[in-house]
C-alpha positions as CSV (number, residue, x, y, z in Angstrom):
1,X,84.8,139.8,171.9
2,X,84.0,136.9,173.4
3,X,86.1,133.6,173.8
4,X,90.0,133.4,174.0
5,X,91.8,133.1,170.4
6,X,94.5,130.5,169.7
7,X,96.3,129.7,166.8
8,X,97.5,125.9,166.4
9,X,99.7,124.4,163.5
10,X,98.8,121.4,161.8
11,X,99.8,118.6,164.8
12,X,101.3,121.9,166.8
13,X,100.7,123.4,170.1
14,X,98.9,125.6,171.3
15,X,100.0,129.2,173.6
16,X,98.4,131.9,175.0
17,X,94.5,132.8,176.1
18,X,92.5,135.5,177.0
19,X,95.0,137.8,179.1
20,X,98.4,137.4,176.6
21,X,99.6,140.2,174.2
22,X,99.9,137.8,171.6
23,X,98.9,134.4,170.3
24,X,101.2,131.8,168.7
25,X,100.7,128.7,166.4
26,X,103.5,126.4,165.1
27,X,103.6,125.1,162.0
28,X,103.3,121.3,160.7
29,X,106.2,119.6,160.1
30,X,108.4,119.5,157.3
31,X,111.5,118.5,156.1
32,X,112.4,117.2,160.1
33,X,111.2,121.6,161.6
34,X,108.8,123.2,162.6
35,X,108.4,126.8,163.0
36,X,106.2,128.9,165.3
37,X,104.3,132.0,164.4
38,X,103.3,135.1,166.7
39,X,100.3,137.4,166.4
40,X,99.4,140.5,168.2
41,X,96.6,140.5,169.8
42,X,95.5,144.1,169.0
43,X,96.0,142.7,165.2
44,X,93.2,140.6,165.7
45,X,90.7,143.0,167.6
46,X,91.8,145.4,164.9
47,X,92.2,143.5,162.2
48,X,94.8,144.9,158.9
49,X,96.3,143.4,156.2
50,X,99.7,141.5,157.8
51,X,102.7,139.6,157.4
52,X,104.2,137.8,159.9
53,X,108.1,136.6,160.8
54,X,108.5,132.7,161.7
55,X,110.8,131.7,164.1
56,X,113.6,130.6,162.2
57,X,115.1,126.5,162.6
58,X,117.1,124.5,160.1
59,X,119.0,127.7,158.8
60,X,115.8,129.7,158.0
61,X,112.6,131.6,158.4
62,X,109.6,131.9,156.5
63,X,107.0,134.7,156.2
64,X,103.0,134.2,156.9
65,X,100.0,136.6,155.5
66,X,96.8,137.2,157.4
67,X,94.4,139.4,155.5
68,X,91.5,141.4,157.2
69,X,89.4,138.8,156.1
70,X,91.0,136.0,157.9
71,X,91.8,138.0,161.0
72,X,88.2,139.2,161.0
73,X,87.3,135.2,160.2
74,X,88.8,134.3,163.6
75,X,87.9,137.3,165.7
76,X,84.3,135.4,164.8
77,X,85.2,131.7,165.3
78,X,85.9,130.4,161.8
79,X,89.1,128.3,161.0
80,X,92.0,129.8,158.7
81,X,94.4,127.9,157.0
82,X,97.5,129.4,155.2
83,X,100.9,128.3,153.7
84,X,104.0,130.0,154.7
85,X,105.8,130.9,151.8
86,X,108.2,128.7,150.0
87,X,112.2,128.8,151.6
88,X,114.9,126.9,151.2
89,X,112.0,124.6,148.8
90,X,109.5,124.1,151.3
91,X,106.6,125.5,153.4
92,X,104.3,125.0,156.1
93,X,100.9,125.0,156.5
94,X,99.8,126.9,159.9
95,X,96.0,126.5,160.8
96,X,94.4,129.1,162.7
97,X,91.5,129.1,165.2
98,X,89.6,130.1,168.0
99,X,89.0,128.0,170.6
C-alpha cells in the first residue's frame, strides 16, 4: 500500500505515519470537547466491519463505526466522514483521510 494513512477531525490534528501501529483523528468540537479516535493499523490493511472507543472529556465517551467500505475507501485514498454517536445529546463528526 502505498502512502501513509492519517485520520484528522474536522479542525483536529493529525498523528501517526507510515511506521505507527495505529492512526488517530480527533474529532470537531462541540459543546467546548473534543475527543480523539484510534485505529489499528492492521484494521485498515485488513479492513472488517469496526467500532471504535473515543477518548473520553467532559464526563463521556462516544463510539465511532468504520465499515469495510470506508476502511477499504481510505486504504485507496478517498475521504470518509462519520458522526460519532449521540452522548450526553451531542456528537462529533470525525473526517478520515489519507494523506
Amino acid at each position: 500500500m502505498a502512502g501513509a494513512l492519517y485520520l484528522i477531525g474536522c479542525g483536529g490534528s493529525v498523528t501517526g505515519g507510515a511506521n505507527v501501529s495505529a492512526v488517530v483523528a480527533t474529532s470537531s468540537e462541540t459543546n467546548g470537547h473534543s475527543h480523539q479516535c484510534t485505529v489499528p493499523r492492521s484494521d485498515i490493511r485488513n479492513p472488517v466491519n469496526a467500532t471504535y472507543r473515543t477518548t473520553a472529556a467532559a464526563g463521556h465517551d462516544h463510539m465511532v463505526v468504520l465499515s469495510i467500505a470506508d476502511l477499504t475507501n481510505l486504504s485507496l485514498g478517498g475521504v470518509v466522514t462519520v458522526s460519532s454517536t449521540t452522548t450526553a445529546n451531542h456528537r462529533h463528526d470525525f473526517r478520515f483521510r489519507q494523506s
